[in-house]
Structures are given as structure tokens and as C-alpha cells.
KOLMI-283423 format. One record per residue (C-alpha): residue number from 1; residue in one letter; x, y, z. Coordinates in nm, 4 decimals. Layout:
N
{nr=NUM; rest=A; px=X; py=Y; pz=Z};
...
END
This chain:
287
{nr=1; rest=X; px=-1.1076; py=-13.1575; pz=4.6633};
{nr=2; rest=X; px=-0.8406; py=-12.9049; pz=4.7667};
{nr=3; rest=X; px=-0.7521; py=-12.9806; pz=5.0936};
{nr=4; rest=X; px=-0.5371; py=-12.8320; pz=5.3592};
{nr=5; rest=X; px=-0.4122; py=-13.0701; pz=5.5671};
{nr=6; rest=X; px=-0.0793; py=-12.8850; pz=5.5928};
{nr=7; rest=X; px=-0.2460; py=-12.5597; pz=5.6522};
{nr=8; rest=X; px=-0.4449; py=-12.7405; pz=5.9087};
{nr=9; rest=X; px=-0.1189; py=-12.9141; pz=6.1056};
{nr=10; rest=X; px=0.0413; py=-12.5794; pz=6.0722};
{nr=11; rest=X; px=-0.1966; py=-12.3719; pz=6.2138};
{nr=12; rest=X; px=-0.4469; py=-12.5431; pz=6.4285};
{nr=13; rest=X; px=-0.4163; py=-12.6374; pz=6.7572};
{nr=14; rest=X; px=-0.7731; py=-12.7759; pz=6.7484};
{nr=15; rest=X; px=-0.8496; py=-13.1365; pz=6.5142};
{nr=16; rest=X; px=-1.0905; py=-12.9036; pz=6.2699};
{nr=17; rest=X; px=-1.0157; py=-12.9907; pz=5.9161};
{nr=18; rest=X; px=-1.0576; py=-12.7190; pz=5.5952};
{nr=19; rest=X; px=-1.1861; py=-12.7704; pz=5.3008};
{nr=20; rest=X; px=-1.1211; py=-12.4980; pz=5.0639};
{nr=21; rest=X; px=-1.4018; py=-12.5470; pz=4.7447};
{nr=22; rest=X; px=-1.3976; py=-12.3939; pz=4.4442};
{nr=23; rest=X; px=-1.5466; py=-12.6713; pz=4.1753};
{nr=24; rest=X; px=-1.8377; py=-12.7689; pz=4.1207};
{nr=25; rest=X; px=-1.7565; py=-13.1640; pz=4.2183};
{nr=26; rest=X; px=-1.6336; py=-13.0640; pz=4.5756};
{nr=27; rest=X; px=-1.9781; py=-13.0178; pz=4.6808};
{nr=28; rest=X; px=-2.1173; py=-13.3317; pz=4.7655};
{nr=29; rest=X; px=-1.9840; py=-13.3704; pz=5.1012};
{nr=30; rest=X; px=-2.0311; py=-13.0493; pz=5.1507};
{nr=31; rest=X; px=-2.4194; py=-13.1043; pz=5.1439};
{nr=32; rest=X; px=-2.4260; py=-13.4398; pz=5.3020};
{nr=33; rest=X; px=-2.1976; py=-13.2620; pz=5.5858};
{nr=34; rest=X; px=-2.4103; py=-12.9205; pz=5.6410};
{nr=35; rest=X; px=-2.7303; py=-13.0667; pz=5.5450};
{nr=36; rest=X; px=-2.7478; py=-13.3330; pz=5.8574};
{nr=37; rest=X; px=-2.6760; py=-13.0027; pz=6.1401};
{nr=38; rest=X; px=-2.9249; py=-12.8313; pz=6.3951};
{nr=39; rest=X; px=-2.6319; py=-12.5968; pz=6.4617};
{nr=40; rest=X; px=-2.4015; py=-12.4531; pz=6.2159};
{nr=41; rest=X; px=-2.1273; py=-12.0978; pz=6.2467};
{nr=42; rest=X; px=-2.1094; py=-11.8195; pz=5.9176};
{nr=43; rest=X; px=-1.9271; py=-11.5619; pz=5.8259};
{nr=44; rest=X; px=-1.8718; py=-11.3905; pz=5.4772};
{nr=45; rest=X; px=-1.5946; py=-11.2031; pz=5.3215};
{nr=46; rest=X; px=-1.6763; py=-10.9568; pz=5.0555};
{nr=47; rest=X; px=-1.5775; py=-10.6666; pz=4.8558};
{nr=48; rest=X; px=-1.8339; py=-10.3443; pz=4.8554};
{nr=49; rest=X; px=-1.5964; py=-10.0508; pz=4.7599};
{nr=50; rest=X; px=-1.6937; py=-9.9663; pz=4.3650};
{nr=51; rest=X; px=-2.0601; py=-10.1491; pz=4.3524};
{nr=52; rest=X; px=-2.4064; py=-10.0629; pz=4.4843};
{nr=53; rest=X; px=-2.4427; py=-10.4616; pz=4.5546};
{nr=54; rest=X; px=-2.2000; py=-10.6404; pz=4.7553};
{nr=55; rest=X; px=-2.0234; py=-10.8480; pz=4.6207};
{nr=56; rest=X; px=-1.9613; py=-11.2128; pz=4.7636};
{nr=57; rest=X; px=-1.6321; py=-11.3714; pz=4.7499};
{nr=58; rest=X; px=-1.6488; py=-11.6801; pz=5.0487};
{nr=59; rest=X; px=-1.8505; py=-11.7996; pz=5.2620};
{nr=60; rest=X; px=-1.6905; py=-11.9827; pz=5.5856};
{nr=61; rest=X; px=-1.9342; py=-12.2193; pz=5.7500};
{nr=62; rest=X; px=-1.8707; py=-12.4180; pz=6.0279};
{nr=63; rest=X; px=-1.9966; py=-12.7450; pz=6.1647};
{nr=64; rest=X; px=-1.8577; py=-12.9104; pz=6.4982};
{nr=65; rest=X; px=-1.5819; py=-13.1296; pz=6.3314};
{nr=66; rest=X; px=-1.5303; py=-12.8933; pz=5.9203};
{nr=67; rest=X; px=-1.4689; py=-12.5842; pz=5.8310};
{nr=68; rest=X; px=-1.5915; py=-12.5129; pz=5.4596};
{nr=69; rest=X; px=-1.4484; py=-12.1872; pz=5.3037};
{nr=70; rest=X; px=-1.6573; py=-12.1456; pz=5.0073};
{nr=71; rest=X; px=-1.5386; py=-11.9266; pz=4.6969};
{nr=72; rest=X; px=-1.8220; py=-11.7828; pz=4.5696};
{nr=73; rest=X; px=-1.6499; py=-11.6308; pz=4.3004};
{nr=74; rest=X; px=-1.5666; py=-11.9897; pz=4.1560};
{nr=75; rest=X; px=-1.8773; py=-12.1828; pz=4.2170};
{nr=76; rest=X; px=-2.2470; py=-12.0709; pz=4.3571};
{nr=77; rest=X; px=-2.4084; py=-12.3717; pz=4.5636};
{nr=78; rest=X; px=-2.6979; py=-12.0774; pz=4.5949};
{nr=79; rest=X; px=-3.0287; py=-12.3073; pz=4.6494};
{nr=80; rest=X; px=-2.8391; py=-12.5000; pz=4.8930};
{nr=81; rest=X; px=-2.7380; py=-12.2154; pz=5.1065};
{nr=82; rest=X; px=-3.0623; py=-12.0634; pz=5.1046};
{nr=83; rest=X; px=-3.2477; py=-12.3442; pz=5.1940};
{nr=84; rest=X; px=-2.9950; py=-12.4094; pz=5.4934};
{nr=85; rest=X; px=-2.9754; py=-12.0648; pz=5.6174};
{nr=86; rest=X; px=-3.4252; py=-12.0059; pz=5.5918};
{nr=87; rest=X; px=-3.4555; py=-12.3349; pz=5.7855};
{nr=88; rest=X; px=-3.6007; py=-12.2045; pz=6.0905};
{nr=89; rest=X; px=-3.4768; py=-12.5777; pz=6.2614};
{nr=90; rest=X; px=-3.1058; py=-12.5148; pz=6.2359};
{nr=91; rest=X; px=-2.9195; py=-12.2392; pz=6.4777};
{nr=92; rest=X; px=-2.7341; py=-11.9848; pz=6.3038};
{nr=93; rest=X; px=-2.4068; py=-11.8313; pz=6.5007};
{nr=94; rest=X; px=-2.2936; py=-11.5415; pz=6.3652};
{nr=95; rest=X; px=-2.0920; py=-11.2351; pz=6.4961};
{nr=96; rest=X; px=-2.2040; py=-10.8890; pz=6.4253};
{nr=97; rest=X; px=-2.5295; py=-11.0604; pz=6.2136};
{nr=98; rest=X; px=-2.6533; py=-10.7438; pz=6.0786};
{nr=99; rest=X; px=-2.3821; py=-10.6976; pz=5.7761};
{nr=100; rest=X; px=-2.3562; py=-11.0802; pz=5.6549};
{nr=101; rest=X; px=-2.7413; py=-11.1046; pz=5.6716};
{nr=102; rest=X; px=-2.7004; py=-10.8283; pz=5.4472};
{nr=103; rest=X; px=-2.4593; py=-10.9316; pz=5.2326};
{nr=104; rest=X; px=-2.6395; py=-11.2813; pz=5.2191};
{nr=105; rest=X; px=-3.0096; py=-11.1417; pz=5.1639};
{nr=106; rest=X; px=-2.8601; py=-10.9553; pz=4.8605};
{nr=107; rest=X; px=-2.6791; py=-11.2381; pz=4.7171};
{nr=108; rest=X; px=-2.8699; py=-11.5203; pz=4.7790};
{nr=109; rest=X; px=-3.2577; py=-11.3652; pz=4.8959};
{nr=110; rest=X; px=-3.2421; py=-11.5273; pz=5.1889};
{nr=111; rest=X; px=-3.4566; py=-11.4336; pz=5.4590};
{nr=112; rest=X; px=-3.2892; py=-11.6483; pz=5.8060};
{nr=113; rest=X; px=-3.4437; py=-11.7443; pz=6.0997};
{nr=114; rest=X; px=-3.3192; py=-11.8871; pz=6.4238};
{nr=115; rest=X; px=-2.9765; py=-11.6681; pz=6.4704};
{nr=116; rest=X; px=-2.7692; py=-11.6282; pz=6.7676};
{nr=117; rest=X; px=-2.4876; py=-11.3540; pz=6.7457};
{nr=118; rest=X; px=-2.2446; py=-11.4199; pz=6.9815};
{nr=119; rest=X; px=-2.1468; py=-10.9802; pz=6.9875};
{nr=120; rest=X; px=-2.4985; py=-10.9307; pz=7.1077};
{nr=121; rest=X; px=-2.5028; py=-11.2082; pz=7.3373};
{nr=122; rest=X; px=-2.1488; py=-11.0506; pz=7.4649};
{nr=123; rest=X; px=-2.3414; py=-10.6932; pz=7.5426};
{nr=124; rest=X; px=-2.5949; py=-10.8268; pz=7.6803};
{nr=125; rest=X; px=-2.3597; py=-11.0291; pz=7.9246};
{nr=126; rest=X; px=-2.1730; py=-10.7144; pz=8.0086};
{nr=127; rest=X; px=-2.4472; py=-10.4934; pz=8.0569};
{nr=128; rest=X; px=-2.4609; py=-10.2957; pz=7.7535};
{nr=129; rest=X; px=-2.0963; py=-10.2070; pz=7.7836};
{nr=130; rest=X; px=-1.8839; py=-10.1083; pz=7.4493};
{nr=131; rest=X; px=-2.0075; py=-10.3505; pz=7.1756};
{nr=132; rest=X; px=-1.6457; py=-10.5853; pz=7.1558};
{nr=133; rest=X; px=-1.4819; py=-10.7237; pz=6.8146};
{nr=134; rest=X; px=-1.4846; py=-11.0891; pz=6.7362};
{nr=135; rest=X; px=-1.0880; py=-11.0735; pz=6.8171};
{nr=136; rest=X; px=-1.1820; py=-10.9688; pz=7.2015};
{nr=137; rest=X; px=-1.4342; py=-11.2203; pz=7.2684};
{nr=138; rest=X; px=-1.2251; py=-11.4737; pz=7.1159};
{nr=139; rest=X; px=-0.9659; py=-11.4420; pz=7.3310};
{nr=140; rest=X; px=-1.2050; py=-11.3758; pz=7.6558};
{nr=141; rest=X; px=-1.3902; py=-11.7227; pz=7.6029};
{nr=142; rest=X; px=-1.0989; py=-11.9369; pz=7.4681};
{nr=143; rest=X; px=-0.7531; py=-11.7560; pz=7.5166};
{nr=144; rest=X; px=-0.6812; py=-11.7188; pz=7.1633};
{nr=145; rest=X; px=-0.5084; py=-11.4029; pz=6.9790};
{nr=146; rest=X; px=-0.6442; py=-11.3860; pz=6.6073};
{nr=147; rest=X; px=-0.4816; py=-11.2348; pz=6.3816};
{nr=148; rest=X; px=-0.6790; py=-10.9389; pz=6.2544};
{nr=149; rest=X; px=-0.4550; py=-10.8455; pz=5.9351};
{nr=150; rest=X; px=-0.6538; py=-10.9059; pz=5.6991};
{nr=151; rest=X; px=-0.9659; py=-10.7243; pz=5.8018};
{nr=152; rest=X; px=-0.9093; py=-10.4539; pz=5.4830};
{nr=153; rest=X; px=-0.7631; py=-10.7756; pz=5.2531};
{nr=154; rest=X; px=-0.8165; py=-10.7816; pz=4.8509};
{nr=155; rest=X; px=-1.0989; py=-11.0796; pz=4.8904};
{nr=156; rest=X; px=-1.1453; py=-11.0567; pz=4.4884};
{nr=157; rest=X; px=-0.7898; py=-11.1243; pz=4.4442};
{nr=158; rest=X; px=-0.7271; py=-11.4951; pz=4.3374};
{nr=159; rest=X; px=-0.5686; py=-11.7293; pz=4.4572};
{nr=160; rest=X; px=-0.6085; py=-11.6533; pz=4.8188};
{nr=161; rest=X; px=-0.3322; py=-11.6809; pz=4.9839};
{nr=162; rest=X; px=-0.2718; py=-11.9243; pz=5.2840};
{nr=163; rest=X; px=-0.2625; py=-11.5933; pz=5.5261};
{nr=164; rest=X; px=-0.6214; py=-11.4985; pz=5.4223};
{nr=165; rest=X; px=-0.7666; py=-11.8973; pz=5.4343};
{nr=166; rest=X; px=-0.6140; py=-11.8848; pz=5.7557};
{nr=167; rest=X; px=-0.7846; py=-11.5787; pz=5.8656};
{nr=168; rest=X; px=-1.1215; py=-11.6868; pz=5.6994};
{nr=169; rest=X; px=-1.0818; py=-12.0355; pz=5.8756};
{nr=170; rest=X; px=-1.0872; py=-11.8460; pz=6.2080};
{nr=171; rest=X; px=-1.3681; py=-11.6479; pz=6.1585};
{nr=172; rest=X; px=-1.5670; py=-11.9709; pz=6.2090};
{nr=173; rest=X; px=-1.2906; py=-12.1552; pz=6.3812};
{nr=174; rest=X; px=-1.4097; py=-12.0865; pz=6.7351};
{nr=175; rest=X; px=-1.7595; py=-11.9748; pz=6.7305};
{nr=176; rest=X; px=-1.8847; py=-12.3189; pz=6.8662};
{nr=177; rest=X; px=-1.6549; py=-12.2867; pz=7.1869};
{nr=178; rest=X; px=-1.7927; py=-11.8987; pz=7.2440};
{nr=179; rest=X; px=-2.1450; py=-11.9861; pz=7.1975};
{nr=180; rest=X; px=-2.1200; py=-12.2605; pz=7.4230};
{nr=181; rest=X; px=-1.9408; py=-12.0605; pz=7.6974};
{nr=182; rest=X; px=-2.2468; py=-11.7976; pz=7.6659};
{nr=183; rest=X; px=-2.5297; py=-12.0408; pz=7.6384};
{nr=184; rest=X; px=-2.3960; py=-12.1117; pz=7.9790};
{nr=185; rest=X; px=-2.4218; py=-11.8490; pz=8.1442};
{nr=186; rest=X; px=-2.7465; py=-11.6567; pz=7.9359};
{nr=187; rest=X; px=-2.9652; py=-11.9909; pz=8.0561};
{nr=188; rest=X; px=-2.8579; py=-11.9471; pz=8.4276};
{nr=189; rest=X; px=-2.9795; py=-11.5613; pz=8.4266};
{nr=190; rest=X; px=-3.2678; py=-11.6588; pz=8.1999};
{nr=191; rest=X; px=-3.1208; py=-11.3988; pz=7.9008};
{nr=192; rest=X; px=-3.1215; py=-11.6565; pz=7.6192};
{nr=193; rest=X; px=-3.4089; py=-11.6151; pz=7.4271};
{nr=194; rest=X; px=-3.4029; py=-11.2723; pz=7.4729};
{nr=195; rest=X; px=-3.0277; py=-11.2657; pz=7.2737};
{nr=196; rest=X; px=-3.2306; py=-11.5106; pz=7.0019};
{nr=197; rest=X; px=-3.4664; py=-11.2295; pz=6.9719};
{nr=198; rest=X; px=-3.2662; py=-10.9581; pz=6.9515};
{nr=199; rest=X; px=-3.0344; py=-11.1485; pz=6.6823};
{nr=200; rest=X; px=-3.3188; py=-11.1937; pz=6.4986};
{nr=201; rest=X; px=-3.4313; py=-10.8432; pz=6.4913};
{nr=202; rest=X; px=-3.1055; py=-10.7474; pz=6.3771};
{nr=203; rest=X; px=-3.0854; py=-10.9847; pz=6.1121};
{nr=204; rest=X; px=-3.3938; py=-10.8122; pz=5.9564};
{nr=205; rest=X; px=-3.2523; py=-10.4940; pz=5.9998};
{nr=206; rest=X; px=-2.9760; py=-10.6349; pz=5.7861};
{nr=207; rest=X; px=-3.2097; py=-10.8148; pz=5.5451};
{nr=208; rest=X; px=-3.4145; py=-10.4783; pz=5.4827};
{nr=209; rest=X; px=-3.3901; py=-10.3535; pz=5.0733};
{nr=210; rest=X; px=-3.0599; py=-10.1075; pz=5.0683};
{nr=211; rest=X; px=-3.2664; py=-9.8031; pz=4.9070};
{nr=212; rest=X; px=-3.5537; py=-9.8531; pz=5.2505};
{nr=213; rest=X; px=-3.2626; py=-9.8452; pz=5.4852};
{nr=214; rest=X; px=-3.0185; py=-9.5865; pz=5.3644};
{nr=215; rest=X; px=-3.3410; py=-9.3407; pz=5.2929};
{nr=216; rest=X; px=-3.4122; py=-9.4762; pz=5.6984};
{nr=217; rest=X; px=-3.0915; py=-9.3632; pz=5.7923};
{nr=218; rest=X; px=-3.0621; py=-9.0252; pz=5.6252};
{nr=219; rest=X; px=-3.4234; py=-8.9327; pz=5.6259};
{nr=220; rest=X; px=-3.3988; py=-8.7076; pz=5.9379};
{nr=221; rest=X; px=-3.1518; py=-8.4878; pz=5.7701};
{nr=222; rest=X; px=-3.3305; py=-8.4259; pz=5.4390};
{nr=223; rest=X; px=-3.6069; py=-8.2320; pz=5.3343};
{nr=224; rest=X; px=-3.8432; py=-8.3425; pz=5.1054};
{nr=225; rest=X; px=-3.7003; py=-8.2666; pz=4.7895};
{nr=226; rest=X; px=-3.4168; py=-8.3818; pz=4.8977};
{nr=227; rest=X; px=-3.5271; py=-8.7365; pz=4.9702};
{nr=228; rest=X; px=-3.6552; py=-8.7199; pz=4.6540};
{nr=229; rest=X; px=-3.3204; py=-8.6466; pz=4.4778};
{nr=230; rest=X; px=-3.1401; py=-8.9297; pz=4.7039};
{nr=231; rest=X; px=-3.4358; py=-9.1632; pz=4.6033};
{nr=232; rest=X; px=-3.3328; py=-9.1310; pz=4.1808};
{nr=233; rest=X; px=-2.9857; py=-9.1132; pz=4.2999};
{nr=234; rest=X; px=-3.0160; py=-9.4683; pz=4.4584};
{nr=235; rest=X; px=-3.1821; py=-9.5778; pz=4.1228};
{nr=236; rest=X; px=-2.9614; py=-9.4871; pz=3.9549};
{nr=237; rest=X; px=-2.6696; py=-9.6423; pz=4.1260};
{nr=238; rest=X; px=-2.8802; py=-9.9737; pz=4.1435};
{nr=239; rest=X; px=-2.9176; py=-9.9461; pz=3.7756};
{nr=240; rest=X; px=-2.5490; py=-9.9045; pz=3.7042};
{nr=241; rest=X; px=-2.4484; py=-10.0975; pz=4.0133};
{nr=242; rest=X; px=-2.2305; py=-9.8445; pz=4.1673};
{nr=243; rest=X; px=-2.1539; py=-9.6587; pz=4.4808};
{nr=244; rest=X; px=-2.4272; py=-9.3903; pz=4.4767};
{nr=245; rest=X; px=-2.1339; py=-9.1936; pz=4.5573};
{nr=246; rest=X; px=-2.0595; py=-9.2568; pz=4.1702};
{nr=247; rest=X; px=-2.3700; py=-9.0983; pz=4.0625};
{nr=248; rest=X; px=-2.3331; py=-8.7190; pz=4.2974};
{nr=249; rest=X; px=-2.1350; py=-8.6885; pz=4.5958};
{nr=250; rest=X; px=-2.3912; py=-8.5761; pz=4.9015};
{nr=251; rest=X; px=-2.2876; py=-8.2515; pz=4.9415};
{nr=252; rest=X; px=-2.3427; py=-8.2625; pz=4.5042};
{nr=253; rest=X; px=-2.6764; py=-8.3792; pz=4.5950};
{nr=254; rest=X; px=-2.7527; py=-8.0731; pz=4.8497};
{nr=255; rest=X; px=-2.6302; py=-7.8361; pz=4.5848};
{nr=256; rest=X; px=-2.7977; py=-7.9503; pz=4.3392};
{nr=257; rest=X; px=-3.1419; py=-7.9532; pz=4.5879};
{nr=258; rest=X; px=-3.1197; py=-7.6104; pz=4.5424};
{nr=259; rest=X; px=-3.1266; py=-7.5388; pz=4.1447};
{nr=260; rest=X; px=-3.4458; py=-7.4349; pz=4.0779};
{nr=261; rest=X; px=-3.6404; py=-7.3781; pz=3.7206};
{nr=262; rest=X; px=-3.4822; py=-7.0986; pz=3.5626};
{nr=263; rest=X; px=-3.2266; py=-6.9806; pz=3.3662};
{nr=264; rest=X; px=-2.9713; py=-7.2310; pz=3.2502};
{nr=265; rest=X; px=-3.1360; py=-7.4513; pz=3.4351};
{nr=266; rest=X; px=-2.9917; py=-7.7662; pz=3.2471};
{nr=267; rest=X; px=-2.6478; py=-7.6482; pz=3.2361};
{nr=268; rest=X; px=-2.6609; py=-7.5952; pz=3.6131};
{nr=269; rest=X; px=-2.7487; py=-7.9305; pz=3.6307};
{nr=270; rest=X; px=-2.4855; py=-8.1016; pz=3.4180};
{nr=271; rest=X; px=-2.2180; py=-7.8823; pz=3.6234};
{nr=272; rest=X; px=-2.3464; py=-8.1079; pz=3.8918};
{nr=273; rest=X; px=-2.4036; py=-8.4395; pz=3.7291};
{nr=274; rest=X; px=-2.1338; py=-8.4274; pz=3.4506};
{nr=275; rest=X; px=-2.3400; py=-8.6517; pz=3.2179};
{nr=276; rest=X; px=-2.6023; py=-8.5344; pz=2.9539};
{nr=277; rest=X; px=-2.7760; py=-8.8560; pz=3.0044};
{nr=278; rest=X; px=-2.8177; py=-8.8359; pz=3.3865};
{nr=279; rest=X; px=-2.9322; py=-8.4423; pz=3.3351};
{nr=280; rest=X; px=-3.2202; py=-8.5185; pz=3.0902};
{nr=281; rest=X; px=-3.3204; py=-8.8878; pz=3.3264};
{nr=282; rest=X; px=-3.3167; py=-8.6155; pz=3.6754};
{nr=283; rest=X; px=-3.5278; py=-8.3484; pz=3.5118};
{nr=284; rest=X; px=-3.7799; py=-8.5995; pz=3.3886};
{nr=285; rest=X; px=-3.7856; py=-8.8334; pz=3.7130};
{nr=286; rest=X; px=-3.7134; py=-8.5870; pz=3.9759};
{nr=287; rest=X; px=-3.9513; py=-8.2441; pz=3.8047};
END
């Protein structure tokens, strides 16, 4: 097992040890460790720039005493994972649930229960002020400045470097502390299981099939035909596993909303789409 016990000296004030895994054999603790929680901290780093899926590169899960930064891109402990984050009897701290449970629903089909984000927690403690970054709450709970430069890192890029396990490490590193802090106070002014249902809810929101929400998001902006066109468009992306950007940009799709049966009809088309095969799939899917 590839452990960091420099990394850890170096940069840790707190007695947390990392364990980076990437084979197969390194997972054994790893389930005896996670498996025996009721209370456990995620976050995911990922790359989503040239597919329609996500996709996963590490998972960072924390328990009270480990942090376990998981590349996914090197071994896939999927059952596992699923089975720990569905089980409704262990407490799931994220921040900002909504894109990992995405990111996890279409990587592993999980569907989680029992989630407490500490961002919405942090609104609802301020009163529905600004919605705060993981670096400010950090900071407000435990006095820590993370260092954020990373945020835009090359995750598909191997090895990591000890800057990005760092990084990684401390997305989980002090969830436990924050949560804590916030229990606190939520249980005094009787706010706690409303933050455990609104985490939920926003985990579903994340969990929700990518065509259903994108069509959600843009639907109020498109006519009929339109929604239509962004419907095969999304298909299509799915299909190839690209950006639907790939496929027609939006204002591409708009245009092309408006080419109607008549002369030249294809070759208007293919002006658009660039691609004799996506011309004669359109006109049979979309007329």
C-alpha cells in the first residue's frame, strides 16, 4: 500500500493518516475500515470537459482517524461504494452534494440516502445569505486557509502529484470538525433535520438522468420543436459520449429550428451539422 507518511508529517497538523490506493490488493483495509462507520466525509474529483458522462478520477473518503484517496482510474471498488453510499444507516457529509451525487449516480448508479451538506447547513445558519465555498467555511469553523489551486487541476493526468493529493486530502480533511461545529448549533435552534432534508432533496436533484435535467433547465426557453431538436441532440451526444456542444452549438441548434421542408433542405442541414451521417439520423428522428 502506497502510503504517505511523509506527505502526512509534512502537511498535517492533525494525526489523520492517507492512504493513496491504486491496486487492487490495497483494498482490504479499506473495506474493513469504511465498512464498520455510521458516519463517513466524500468528495470526488473528475474531469467533464470533452464527454457527455463524467468522468471519475478519485474519490476522497473520510473516516474519523483515514483519509482514503481512491484512483478510480486505476482500480474500481464499484459494489463496495455503492453499497456504502445507498446504506440509509451511515451519514453522508458532503459539501455542495448536488454535483458529486451526480457524478457518483452516473458512475456508480447509486441512489444515497442519509446526506448532510455542510454548504447548506452553512445557509441555513446564516439566513440564506450568499451560498459560501468549502475554503470559507473551512476557515470559519476551524481557522484553516486551504489552498484552492487546484480547483481547475488535470485530474486525468497520472501520477498525481503531491500538490493535488494534498489538495484532495483536504477536501475531506476537515469535514468531521465542520459538521460537528454545525450539528451544534442546528440541534439548539431545532434546524437539523430540516438541513438532512434539504441535503437530501438536493442529492436527487443531482441523481436525476442528465437528458431530464438539462431539458428541466432549458425547457422554459424552447419551443416545442425546439425541445425536440435538443432531445436527439442529447442522444446523440450520449451515444458518442460527448459534450452535446460536440454535436451543434445552441445557437446551431436555434438555427437550425428554423429550416423548414423545402428546397435544399438537406444541404441546409449539413451546413449546420457538418456530417452526412448526423443529417440523414435528424431528418429521420426529428421529421
Amino acid at each position: 500500500m502506497d502510503f504517505f507518511s511523509k506527505l502526512k508529517n509534512k502537511l498535517f497538523k492533525k494525526n489523520i493518516d492517507i492512504f493513496y490506493l491504486d491496486k487492487l490488493e490495497d483494498l482490504d483495509f479499506f473495506y474493513k475500515e469504511v465498512g464498520q462507520q455510521d458516519m463517513i466525509c466524500i468528495d470526488t474529483e473528475f474531469d467533464w470537459r470533452k464527454t457527455y458522462f463524467p468522468k471519475l478520477s478519485l474519490v476522497q473518503i473520510s473516516t474519523k482517524k483515514n483519509i482514503f484517496l481512491i484512483d478510480f482510474l486505476k482500480i474500481k471498488p464499484s459494489n463496495f461504494l455503492k453499497q456504502i453510499l445507498d446504506n440509509k444507516d451511515i451519514l453522508k457529509i458532503f459539501h455542495s452534494v448536488k454535483s458529486d451525487a451526480t457524478i457518483l449516480s452516473t458512475s456508480l448508479k447509486t441512489k444515497m440516502k442519509n446526506i448532510f451538506d455542510i454548504q447548506i447547513a452553512e445557509k441555513v445558519l446564516s439566513e440564506n445569505e450568499d451560498i459560501k465555498n468549502y475554503g470559507y467555511i473551512t476557515h470559519k469553523y476551524t481557522g484553516v486557509s486551504l489552498e484552492k489551486s487546484e480547483t481547475n487541476s488535470n485530474w486525468l493526468k497520472r501520477p498525481l502529484s503531491e500538490v493535488q493529493i494534498n489538495y484532495a486530502a483536504d477536501d475531506v480533511k476537515y469535514m468531521f470538525d465542520i459538521f460537528s461545529a454545525q450539528k451544534k448549533i442546528l440541534t439548539k435552534i431545532n434546524a437539523f433535520k430540516l438541513v438532512l432534508k434539504k441535503s437530501q432533496q438536493e442529492a436527487l436533484k443531482g441523481e436525476e438522468d442528465l437528458l431530464a435535467s438539462r431539458l428541466k433547465r432549458n425547457s422554459k426557453k424552447l419551443n416545442f420543436f425546439q425541445k425536440k431538436i435538443f432531445i436527439w441532440r442529447e442522444n446523440k451526444a450520449k451515444e458518442k459520449n460527448v459534450p452535446p456542444s460536440f454535436i451543434m452549438s445552441s445557437k446551431d441548434l436555434i438555427n437550425l429550428s428554423k429550416i423548414t421542408e423545402e428546397q435544399d433542405f438537406e444541404k441546409r442541414v449539413f451546413k449546420v451539422l457538418g456530417d452526412s451521417g448526423l443529417v440523414e439520423d435528424y431528418i429521420k428522428s426529428v421529421y
